[in-house]
N, C-alpha and C positions, 0 to 999 in steps of 0.2 A: 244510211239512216241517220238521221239529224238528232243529236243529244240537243235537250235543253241547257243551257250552262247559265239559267237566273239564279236557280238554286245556288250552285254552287259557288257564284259571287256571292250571294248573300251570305254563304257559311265564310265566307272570308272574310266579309266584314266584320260577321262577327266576333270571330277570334282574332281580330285586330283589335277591336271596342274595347277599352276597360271599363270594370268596375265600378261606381262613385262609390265613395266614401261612408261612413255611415257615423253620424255624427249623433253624441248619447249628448241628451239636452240633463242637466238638472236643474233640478228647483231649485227655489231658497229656502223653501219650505223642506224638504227632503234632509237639503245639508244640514240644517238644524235640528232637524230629528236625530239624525247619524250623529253629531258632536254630542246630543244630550245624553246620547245612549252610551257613548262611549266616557262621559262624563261618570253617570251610574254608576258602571261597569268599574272605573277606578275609585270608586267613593265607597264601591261595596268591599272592592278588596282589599284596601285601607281599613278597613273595620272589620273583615275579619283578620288580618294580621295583628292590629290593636287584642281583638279575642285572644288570639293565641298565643301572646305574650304576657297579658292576662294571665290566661291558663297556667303557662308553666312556668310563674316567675317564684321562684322557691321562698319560703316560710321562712318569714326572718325569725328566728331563736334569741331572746335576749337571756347572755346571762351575765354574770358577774364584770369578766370583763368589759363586755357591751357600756354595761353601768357605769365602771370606771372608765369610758372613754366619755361615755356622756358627762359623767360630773366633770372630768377636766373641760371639757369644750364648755362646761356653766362656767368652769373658775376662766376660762380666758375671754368669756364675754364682760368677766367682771374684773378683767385685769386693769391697773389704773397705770398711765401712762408713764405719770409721773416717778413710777416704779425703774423704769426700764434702765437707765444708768446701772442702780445699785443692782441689778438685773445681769446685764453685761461684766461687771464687777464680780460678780458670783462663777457667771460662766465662765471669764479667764482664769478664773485662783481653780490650781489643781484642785483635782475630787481626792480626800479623804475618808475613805470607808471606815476609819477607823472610827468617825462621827456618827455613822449612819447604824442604825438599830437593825441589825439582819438576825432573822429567826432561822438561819441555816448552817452548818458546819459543814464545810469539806472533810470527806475523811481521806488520809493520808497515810501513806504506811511507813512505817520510821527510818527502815533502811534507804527511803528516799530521798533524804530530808538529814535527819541526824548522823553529828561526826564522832565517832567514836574513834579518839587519838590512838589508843592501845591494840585496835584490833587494825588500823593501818598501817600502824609499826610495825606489828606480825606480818601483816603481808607482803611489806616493803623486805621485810626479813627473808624471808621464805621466799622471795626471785629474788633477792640478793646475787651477783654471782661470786660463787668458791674461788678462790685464786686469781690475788691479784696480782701483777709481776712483781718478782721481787719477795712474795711472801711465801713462808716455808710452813708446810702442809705435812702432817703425818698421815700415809697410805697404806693401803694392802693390794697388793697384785692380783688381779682379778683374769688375766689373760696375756699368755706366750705368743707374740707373731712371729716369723723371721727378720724383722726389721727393728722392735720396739718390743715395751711392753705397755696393757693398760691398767694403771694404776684407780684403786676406788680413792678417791677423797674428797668424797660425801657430799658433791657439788650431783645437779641434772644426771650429768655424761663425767664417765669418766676421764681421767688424765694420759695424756700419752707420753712418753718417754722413750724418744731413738734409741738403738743399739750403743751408740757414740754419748748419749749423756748417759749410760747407766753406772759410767765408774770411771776412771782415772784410768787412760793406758788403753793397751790391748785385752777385750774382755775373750778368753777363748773359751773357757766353758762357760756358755753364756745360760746356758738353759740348767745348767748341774747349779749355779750360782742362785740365778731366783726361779721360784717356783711358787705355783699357785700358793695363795695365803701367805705369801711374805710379806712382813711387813717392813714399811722403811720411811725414811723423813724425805723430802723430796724440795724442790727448788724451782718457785713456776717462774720458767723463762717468756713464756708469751701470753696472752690473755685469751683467753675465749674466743673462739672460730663461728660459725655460722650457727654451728651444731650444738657450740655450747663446754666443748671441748677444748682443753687448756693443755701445755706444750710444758713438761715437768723434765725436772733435769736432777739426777742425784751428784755429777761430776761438779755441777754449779754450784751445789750446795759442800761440798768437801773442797771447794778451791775458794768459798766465804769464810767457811770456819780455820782456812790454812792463812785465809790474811788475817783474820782476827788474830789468832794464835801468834804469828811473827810480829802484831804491832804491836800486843802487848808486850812482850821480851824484847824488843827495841826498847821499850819506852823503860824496862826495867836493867836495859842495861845486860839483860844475858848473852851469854856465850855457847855457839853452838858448835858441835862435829856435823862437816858436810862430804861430801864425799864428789870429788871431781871427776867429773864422765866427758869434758871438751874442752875444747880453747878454739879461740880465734884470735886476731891479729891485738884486738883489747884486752882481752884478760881469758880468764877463765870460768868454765859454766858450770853450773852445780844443781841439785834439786833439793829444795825443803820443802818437805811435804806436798809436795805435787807441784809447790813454784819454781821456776825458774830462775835461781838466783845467777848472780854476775860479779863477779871478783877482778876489778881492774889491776894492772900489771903496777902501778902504781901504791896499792894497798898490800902487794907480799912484802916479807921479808926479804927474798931474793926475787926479784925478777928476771933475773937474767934470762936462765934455764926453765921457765914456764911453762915450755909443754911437759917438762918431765913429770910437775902435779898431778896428771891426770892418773884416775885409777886411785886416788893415795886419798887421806882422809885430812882435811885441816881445819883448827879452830878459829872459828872467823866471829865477830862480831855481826853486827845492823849496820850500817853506814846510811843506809835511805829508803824507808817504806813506803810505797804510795800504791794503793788500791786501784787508783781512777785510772793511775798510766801503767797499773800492772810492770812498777821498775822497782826491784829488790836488788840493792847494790851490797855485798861483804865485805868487809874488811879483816886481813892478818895485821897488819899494823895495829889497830884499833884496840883488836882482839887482845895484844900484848899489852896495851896502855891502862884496860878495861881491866885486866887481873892485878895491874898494880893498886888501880885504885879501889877495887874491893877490899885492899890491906888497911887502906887509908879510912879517919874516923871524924867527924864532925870535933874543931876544938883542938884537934893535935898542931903540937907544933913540929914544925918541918925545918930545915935550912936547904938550902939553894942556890942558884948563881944564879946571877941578873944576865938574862940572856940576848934580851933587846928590850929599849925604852922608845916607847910609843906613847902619842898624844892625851891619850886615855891613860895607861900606866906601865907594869911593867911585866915581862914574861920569864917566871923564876926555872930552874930545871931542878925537875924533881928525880933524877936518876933513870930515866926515861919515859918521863914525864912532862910537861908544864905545866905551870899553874898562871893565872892573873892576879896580879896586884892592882886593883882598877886604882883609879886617883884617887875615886870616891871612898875606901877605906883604908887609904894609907895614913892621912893622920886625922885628926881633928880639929886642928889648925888651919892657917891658911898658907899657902903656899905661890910663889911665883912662877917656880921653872919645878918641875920634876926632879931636873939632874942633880937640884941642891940637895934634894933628898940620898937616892942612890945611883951610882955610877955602874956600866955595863961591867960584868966579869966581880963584881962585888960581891962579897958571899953575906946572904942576910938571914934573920929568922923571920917564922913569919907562921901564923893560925891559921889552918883550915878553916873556911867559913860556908865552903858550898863545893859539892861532889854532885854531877850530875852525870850519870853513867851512858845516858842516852846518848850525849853530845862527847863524851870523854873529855868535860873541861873540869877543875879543879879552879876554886875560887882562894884567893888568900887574904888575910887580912892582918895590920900591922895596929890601927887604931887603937885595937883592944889593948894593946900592950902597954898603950902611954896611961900614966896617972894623972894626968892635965893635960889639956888643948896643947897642942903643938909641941910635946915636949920630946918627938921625935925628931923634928929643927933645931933645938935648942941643945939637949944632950941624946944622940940618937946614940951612943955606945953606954949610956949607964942604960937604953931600956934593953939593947942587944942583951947586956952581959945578965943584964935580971928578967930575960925573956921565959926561962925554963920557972921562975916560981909564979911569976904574974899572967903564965897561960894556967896554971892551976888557980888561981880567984873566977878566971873566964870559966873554966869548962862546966861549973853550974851555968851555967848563960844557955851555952848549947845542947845539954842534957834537957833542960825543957824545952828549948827549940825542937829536940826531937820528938819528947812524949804530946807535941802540939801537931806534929805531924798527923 
């Protein structure tokens, strides 16, 4: 049976065939409707935004200061030109308030501001710190450790003081010795620690007052009993008062036999005290020259032998002693050579004028003896033979030389 197939070309043409196109015509008329509309449409929304800003633009308030910003904007519409130099002149010169009328006062509180000199002394006082080195502090034992003790003296923190600075020597009843509430003078060896706490020493302070003690009896020439406990290859070693003196083999009477001194008791003079180098030298020689010349009196007359002449003068012996004849009071003339005066081995008179115990010298003088300038050159045996009445016109001289002492 025979199919028709027109149909079915035809549906194939079909769905081969496109479409046309479809082409939107506009007016001129149309688009200018549209632009005007769309014109409106922004002319209306611009006005009501204009409204609405209208609406909410806040209420100006004029007050005072408003006023005063108005009148200045009058004063500078009516500024005049010709100002503006002296203008800029004003504006460079610093401002002084002190010109300007102000109806207001800060108020202030006085310990901000005001110096009160008396009440920062006290305070400077008051953290002051207690114990400076060197300075001797009266304290009270406030506390036994096994090592030390703590001493109050009136600083923050109290004072500490070793076992070893409590005393001189070996201390063995250390705790039967001090005890709570003892009181005692103390010696700060170091200054204030972190804590505030100062480093006190009692042995410090008993080996100040033992050099005090010995420089003054040097200086006056005293004589002590010491008691020898060593020797070594220079002398011999001794204690005063806690110091270590030294007695060179040179300064005994006998040196020979030297170690024998020890254990035994000898009177030694001073020979040289020095603090800084802790060096206390004695003398037995000294010690013997020292008691002759305490016999001896300012104004006495002496005889002697001319023992040696030196450029300066001459060195008399006074029986185990010397004295000086310096140049300068041997006469009151004038002189060439010395030897014209006195010959060595020559036995002459002559006045004490100076005893200085410290140094063990003895001073002499012949000056006083003569009745005119140089009449020890001229007749030196009429002043020898009348030396015994004409030291008695002197010793008024030296009787007040002494009450000027």
């Amino acid at each position: 049976m025979g199919v028709n197939n027109k149909n079915a070309q035809d549906n194939i043409h079909l769905k081969g065939k496109k479409k046309p196109l479809q082409v939107l015509h506009i007016s001129k008329k149309d688009t200018q409707k549209k632009s005007e509309h769309i014109n409106n449409e922004q002319t209306n929304s611009q006005e009501e935004i204009k409204d609405e800003n209208i609406a909410i633009k806040p209420q100006i308030i004029e007050n005072d200061s408003v006023k005063e910003v108005d009148d200045s904007n009058e004063n500078i519409k009516d500024f005049d030109v010709s100002k503006q130099d002296s203008t800029k002149h004003d504006l460079n010169r610093p401002l002084n308030f002190s010109e300007q009328n102000t109806d207001f006062q800060l108020e202030r509180a006085v310990d901000e501001f005001d110096f009160d000199e008396s009440a920062f002394l006290e305070a400077l006082n008051a953290n002051e710190p207690i114990g400076a080195t060197g300075e001797t502090i009266s304290g009270k034992v406030i506390a036994i450790e096994s090592d030390g003790l703590y001493v109050d003296i009136g600083g923050k923190a109290p004072g500490f003081m070793p076992k070893n600075e409590c005393g001189l020597g070996v201390i063995t009843n250390f705790k039967e010795k001090f005890s709570i509430g003892f009181e005692m003078e103390v010696l700060v060896i170091k200054e204030q620690n972190a804590d505030g706490m100062v480093t006190v020493s009692a042995r410090a302070l008993i080996l100040r007052q033992s050099w005090e003690k010995v420089s003054s009896a040097a200086k006056n020439g005293e004589l002590i009993n010491v008691l020898i406990n060593g020797f070594n290859r220079g002398g011999l070693t001794c204690d005063v008062d806690g110091l270590r003196g030294f007695i060179p083999r040179s300064q005994l009477e006998d040196g020979q036999d030297y170690q024998s001194f020890v254990g035994k008791t000898l009177k030694v003079a001073f020979l040289e005290v020095n603090p800084e180098s802790r060096k206390l030298v004695l003398s037995e020689k000294k010690a013997s020259l020292v008691s002759k010349l305490t016999s001896l009196e300012l104004g006495q007359l002496i005889e002697g032998e001319v023992l040696a002449v030196k450029p300066y003068g001459f060195f008399i012996d006074l029986g185990g002693a010397s004295g000086l004849l310096h140049q300068s009071s041997l006469t009151n003339g004038s002189i060439r050579s010395l030897r014209e005066v006195f010959r060595e081995g020559e036995m002459i008179k002559a006045l004490i004028s100076e005893i200085d115990l410290e140094k063990g010298r003895i001073g002499l003088n012949t000056a006083l003896l003569e009745n005119s300038a140089g009449e020890l050159i001229i007749d030196k045996q009429k002043v020898m033979q009348e030396a015994v009445e004409r030291a008695l016109k002197t010793k008024a001289l030296f009787d007040k030389k002494e009450q000027d002492k």
